[in-house]
C-alpha positions in Angstrom: 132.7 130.4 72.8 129.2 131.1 71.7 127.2 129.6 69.1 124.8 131.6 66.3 122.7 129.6 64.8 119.6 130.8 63.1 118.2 133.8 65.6 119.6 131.8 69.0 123.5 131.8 70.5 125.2 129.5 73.3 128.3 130.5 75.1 130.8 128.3 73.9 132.1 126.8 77.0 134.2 124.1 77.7 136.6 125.7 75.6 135.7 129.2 74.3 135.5 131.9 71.6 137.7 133.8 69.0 139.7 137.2 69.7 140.3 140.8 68.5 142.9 142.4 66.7 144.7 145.3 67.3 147.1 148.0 65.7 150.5 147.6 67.5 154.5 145.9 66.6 154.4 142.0 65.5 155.2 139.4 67.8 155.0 138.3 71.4 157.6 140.8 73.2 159.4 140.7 76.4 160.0 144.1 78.2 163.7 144.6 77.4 162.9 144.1 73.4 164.3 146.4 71.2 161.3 147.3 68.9 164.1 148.1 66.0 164.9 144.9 66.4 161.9 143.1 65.1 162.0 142.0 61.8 159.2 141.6 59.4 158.5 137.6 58.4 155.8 137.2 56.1 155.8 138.5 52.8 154.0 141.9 52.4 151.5 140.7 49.3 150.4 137.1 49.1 149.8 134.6 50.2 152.5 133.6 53.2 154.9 130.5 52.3 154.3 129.5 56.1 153.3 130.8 59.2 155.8 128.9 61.7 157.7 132.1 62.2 155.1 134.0 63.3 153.1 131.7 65.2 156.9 130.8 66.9 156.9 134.7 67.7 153.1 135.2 68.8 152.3 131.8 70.6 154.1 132.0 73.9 152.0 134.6 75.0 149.0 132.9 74.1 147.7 131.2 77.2 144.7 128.2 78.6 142.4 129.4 81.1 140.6 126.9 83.7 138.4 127.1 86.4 137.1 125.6 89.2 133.5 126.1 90.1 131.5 124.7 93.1 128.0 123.9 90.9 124.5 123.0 92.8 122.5 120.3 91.1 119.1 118.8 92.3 119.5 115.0 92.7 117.2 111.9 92.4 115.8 110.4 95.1 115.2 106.6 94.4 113.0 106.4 97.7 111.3 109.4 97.0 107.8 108.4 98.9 108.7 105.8 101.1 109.8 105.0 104.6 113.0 105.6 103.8 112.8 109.0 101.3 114.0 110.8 104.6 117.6 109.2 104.8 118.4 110.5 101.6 117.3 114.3 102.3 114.6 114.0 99.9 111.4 113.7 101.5 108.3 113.8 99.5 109.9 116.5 97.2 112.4 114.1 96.0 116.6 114.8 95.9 117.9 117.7 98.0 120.5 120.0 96.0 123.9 119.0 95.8 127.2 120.8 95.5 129.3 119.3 93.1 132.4 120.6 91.2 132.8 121.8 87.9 135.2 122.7 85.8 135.5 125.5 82.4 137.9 125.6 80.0 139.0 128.6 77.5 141.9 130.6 75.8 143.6 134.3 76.8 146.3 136.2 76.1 148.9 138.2 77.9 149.2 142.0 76.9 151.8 143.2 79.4 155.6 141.9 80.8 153.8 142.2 84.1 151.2 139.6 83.2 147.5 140.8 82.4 145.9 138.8 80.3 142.2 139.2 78.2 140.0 136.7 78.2 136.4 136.2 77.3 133.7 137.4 80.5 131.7 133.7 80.0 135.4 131.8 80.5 135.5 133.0 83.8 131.7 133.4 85.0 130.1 130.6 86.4 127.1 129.0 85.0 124.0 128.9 86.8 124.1 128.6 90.3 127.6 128.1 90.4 130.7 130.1 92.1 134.1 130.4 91.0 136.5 129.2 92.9 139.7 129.3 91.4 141.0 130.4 87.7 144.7 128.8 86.8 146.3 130.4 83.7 148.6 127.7 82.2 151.1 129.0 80.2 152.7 127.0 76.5 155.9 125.7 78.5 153.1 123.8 81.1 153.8 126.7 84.0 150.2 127.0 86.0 149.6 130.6 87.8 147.0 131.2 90.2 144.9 133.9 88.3 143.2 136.8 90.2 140.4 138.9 88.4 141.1 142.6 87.7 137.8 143.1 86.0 135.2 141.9 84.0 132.0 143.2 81.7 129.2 141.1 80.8 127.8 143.3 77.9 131.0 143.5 76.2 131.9 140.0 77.1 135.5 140.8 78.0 137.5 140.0 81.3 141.4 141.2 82.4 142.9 138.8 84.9 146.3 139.1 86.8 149.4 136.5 86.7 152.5 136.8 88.2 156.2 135.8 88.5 159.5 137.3 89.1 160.7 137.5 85.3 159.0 139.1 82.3 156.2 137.4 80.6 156.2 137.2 76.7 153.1 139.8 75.9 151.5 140.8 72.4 149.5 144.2 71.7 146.5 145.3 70.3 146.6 146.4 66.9 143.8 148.8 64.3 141.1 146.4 63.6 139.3 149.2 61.7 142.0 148.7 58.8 141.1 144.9 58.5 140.1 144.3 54.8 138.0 141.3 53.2 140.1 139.0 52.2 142.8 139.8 54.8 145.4 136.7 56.2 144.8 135.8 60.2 145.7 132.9 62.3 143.8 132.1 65.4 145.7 130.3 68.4 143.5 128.8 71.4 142.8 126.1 73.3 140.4 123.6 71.5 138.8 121.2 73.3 141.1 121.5 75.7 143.9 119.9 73.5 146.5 123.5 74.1 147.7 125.7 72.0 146.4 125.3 68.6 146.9 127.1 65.6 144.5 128.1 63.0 145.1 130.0 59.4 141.9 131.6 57.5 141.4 135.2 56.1 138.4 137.5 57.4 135.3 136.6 55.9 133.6 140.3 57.0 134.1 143.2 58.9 131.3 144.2 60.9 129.1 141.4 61.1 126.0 141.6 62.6 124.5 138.7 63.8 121.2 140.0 65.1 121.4 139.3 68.9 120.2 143.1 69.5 122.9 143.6 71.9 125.0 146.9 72.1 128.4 145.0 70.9 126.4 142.6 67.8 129.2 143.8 65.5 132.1 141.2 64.8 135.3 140.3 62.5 133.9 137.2 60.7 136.5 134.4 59.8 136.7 131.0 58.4 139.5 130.3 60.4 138.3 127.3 62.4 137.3 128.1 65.9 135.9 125.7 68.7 134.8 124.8 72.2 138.1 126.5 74.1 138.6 128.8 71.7 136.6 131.6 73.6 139.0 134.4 74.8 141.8 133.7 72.7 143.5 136.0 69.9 142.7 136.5 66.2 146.2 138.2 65.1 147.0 139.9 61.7 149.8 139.2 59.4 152.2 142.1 61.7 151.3 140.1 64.6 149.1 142.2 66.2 145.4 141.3 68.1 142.9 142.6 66.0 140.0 140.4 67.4 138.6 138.4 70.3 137.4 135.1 69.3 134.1 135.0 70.8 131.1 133.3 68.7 130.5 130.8 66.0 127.1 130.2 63.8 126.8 126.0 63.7 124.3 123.7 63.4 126.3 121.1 64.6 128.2 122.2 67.8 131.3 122.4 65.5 133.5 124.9 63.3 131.9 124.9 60.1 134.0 128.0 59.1 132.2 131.0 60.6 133.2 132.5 63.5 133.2 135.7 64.8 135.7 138.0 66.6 135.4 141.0 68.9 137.3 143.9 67.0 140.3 145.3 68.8 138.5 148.5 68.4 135.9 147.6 70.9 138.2 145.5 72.5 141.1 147.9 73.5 139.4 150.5 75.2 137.0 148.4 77.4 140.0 146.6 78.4 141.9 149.8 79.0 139.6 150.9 81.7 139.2 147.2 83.3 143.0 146.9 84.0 142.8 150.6 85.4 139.7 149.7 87.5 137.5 151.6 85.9 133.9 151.5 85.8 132.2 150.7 81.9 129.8 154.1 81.4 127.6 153.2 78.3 124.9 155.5 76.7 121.2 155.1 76.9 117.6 156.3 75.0 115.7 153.8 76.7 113.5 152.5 74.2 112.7 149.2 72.6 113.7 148.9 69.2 113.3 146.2 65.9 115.1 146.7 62.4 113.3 148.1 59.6 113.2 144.7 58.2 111.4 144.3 54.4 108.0 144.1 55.1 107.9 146.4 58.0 110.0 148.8 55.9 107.3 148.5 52.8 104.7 148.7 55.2 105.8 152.6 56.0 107.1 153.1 52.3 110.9 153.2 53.5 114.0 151.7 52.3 114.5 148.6 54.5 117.7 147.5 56.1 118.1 151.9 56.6 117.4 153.0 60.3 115.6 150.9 63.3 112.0 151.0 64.0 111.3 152.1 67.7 108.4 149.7 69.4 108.1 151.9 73.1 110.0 154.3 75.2 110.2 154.2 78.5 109.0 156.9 80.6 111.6 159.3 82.0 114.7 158.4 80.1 116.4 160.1 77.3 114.2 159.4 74.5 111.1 160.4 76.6 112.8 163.7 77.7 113.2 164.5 73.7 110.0 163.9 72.2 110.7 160.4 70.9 108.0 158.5 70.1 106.6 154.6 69.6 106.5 154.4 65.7 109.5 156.8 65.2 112.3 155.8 62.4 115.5 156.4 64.0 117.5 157.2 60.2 120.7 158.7 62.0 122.5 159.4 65.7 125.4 162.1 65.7 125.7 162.1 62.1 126.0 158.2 62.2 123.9 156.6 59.5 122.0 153.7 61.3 122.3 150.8 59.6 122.3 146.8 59.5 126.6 147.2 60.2 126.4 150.0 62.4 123.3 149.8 64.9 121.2 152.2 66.6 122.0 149.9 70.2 126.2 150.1 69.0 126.2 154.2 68.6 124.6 155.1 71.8 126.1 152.6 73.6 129.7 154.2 72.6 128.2 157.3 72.9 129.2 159.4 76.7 126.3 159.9 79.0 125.5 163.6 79.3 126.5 164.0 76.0 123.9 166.3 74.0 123.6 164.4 70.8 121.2 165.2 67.6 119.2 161.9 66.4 117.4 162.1 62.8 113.7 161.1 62.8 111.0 159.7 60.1 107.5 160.0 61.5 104.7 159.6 59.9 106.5 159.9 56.7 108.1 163.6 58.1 112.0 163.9 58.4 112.6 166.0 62.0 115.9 166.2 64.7 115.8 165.9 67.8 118.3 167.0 70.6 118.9 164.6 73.4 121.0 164.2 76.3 122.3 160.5 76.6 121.4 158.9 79.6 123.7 156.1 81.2 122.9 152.5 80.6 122.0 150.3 83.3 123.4 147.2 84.9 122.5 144.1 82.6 120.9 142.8 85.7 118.6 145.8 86.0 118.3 145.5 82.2 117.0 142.0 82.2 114.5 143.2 85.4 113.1 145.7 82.9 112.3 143.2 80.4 109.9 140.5 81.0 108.2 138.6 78.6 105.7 136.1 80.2 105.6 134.1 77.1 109.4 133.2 77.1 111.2 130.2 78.2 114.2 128.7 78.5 116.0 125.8 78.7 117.2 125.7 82.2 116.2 122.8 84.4 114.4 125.2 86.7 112.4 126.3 83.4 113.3 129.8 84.6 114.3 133.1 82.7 117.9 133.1 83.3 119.9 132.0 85.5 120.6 135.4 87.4 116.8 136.0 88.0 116.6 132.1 89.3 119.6 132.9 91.5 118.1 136.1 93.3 115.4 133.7 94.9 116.8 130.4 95.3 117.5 130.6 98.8 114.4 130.3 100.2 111.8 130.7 97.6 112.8 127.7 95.1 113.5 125.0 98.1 109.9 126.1 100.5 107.8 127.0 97.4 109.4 125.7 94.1 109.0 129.0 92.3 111.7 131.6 91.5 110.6 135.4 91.1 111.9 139.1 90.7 110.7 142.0 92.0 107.7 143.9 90.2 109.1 147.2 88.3 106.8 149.8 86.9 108.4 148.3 83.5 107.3 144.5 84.3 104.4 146.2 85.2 103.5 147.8 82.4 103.9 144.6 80.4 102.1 142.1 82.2 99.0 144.1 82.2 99.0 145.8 85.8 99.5 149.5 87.1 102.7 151.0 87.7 102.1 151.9 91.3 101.3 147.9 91.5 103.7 146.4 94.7 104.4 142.4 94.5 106.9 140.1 93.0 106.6 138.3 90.0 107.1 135.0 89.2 109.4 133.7 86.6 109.1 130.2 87.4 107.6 127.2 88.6 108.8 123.2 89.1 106.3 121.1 87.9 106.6 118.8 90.6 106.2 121.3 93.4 102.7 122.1 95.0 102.9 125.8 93.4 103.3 123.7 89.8 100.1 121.3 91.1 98.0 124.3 91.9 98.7 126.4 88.6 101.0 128.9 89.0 102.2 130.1 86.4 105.3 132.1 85.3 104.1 135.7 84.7 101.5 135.8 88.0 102.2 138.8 90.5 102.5 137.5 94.0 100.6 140.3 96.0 100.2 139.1 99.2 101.3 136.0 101.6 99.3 135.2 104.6 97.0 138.1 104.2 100.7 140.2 104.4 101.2 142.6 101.6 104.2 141.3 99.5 106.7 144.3 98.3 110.2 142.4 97.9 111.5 139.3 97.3 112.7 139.7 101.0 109.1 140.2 102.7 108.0 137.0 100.7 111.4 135.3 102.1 110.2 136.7 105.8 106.7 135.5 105.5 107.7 132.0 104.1 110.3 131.1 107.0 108.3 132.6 109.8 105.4 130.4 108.4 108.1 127.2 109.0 109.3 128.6 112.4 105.2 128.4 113.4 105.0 124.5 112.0 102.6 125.7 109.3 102.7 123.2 106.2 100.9 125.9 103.8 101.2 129.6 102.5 98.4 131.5 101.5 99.5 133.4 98.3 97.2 136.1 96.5 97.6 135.9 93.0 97.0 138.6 90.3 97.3 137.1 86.6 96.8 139.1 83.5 93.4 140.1 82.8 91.8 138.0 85.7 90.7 139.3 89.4 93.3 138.4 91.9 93.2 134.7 93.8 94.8 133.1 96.3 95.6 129.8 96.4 97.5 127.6 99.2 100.9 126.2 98.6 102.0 123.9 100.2 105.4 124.2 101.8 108.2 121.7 101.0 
């Protein structure tokens, strides 16, 4: 489950987040049901008398996920310093990592007699520097099945895994989520806290809620069904029976339900999880450029309507935008005859939008209404995404101090145990935003422990690493080279050059650990 609170969210682990809803017959079904059969048991205005028949239909195919992550953790060395700091692997630099176990809990549901079942991505991903073992899906009756993953998708945050056994499963089905009204009747069924499979009742709150993450998919069933820790991955159902949401996100200020939480429609749902079952790969569209929403005062400042169209901030050389004339300053008012707006972003359209597809996209510049054609490009990988983007300023709250946990994890194997610094590799993007050409070669770091020579000497997250023992640095793996053939000749030191933001470039020995 995540948390939205203010302009920040937290997966919601431990337990998880709220489901879709979807357009198909009431009920959890077996393969040999008759669909004639099915009979109708809520009333068809009002409110409901109970829900105990339908929750009796829809929650045995509602199931608890669990995994079992191996999770390395930097330990405290008591004799850190002294004659004895050795026997304890710590040395001068204090504890050596450790591999401990972990363990995540969440919700799913089963969509198939054969057993698939859709969960949340963050249920099954490991946090960190972690690596999944094993996922168990536990079924209402206490069964545990060994869970293999089908596929997953980290921008949508959805993931299809695969149980077996020799009988049917009990399965429910997507249903329309796009004819979900204010005011509607849902019940939510999950895995709180880890207690099993609870029932929640609450109506939806809105329909296409944006809750101003930025991301291609910030566009959620609202609910004030309560939703918790666990709940992440299970199903939001309609008053048929049918999955119209994903609970994935609440906004708290306590850690708790405080009666807002938010749902992946089956809309976006369905078809992701079509192609993940089928083993297909996610294409999204992409304009490559950085964009803000025309918010009230930046609106006034360019005599617009606010909260009508997105402000674009750059665009990136050589991608779709680029190709078409768009330009920094640009008012993007409509994509493919799609207003943009607040409820329907500019990030949503072109990211359901086919790459290759030539599209029209409605301009304001400079006060001028123009079109421009453009041919979508495809998105990239969230990891080469988050390599694009780098903002020296940022932090985190990771122990490392790092930005992200995948960027900490590309260097940890050498780089964060010699030096006590993690880095990525220097883009033309990066580039461009820490100050330095684009035909600049280096790595840049994105972190530094405080307690490591590298933190003593003032490195900084930000600083390009250009060189190491007078070697020019291109890769993550020439700095890796250069620091273990340094050990392998018994040096103690590694002479790094150092370009920083508007400074000449300096090198400064660090001190290997």
């Amino acid at each position: 489950m995540r948390y939205a609170y203010g302009v920040t969210s937290a997966l919601l682990l431990a337990g998880s987040a709220l489901t879709l809803v979807t357009g198909f017959p009431a009920g959890a079904q077996v393969a040999q049901n008759d669909q004639s059969e099915m009979r109708s048991v809520v009333p068809r205005a009002g409110a409901p008398s109970s829900f105990a028949d339908l929750t009796q239909q829809l929650q045995p195919a509602v199931v608890n996920i669990s995994t079992r992550q191996r999770v390395k953790v930097q330990t405290n060395n008591p004799f850190a310093g002294t004659p004895f700091g050795d026997l304890f692997g710590g040395g001068q630099g204090g504890g050596s990592p450790q591999t401990r176990e972990a363990q995540s809990l969440g919700s799913g549901f089963i969509i198939s007699a054969d057993g698939y079942v859709v969960t949340n991505n963050h249920v099954i991903t490991a946090d960190g520097q972690g690596e999944v073992e094993s996922i168990t899906v536990t079924t209402p009756d206490g069964t545990e099945y060994p869970a293999k993953l089908i596929g997953k998708d980290a921008a949508s945050d959805l993931a299809v895994l695969k149980i077996s056994r020799p009988t049917a499963f009990p399965f429910v089905k997507f249903g329309d989520s796009r004819k979900a009204r204010v005011g509607d009747w849902v019940i939510a069924i999950g895995n709180p806290f880890g207690l099993g499979g609870t029932v929640t009742q609450g109506i939806i709150s809105a329909v296409y809620r944006n809750t101003g993450s930025g991301s291609a998919y910030d566009r959620y069933l609202q609910t004030d069904a309560s939703i918790n820790r666990g709940n992440s991955g299970g199903p939001m159902f309609d008053m048929a029976g049918n999955v119209i949401g994903i609970n994935n996100a609440i906004f708290s200020p306590t850690g708790g339900s405080v009666g807002i939480g938010f749902a992946i429609p089956a809309e976006i749902a369905a078809p992701i999880v079509d192609k993940l079952r089928a083993g297909q790969a996610i294409e999204r569209g992409y304009l490559g450029v950085r964009i803000q929403p025309l918010s009230e005062d930046l609106a006034a400042s360019l005599g617009l309507p606010k909260n009508r169209g997105e402000f674009i901030q750059a665009v990136e050389p050589n991608q779709a935008a680029a190709k078409a004339g768009m330009q920094a300053g640009d008012v993007v008012v409509k994509v493919d005859g799609k207003d943009v707006t607040p409820d329907q972003t500019l990030s949503f359209i072109v990211a359901n939008t086919t790459p290759g597809k030539r599209i029209p996209i409605e301009l304001i510049r400079n006060g001028q209404r123009l079109t421009v054609q453009t041919v979508v490009g495809k998105r990239p990988s969230e990891e080469e995404l988050a390599q694009q983007s780098f903002d020296p300023e940022a932090q985190d709250d990771s122990p490392f101090g790092g930005n992200g946990q995948q960027q900490q994890q590309q260097s940890a194997s050498v780089l964060q145990n010699s030096l006590g610094i993690a880095a990525i590799p220097l883009t033309p993007q990066i580039a461009r935003q820490l100050g330095a050409g684009e035909d600049a070669k280096g790595v840049v770091i994105t972190a530094v422990d405080a307690s490591s020579d590298a933190g003593a000497k003032g490195l900084q997250r930000g600083d390009i690493v250009l060189s190491a023992n007078y070697v020019n640095v291109g890769s993550i793996a020439d700095l890796e080279r250069i620091v273990r053939q340094a050990k392998t000749e018994g040096r103690e030191a590694v002479l790094l050059r150092i370009q920083r933001r508007g400074q000449p470039p300096l090198y400064a020995p660090v001190r290997i650990r």
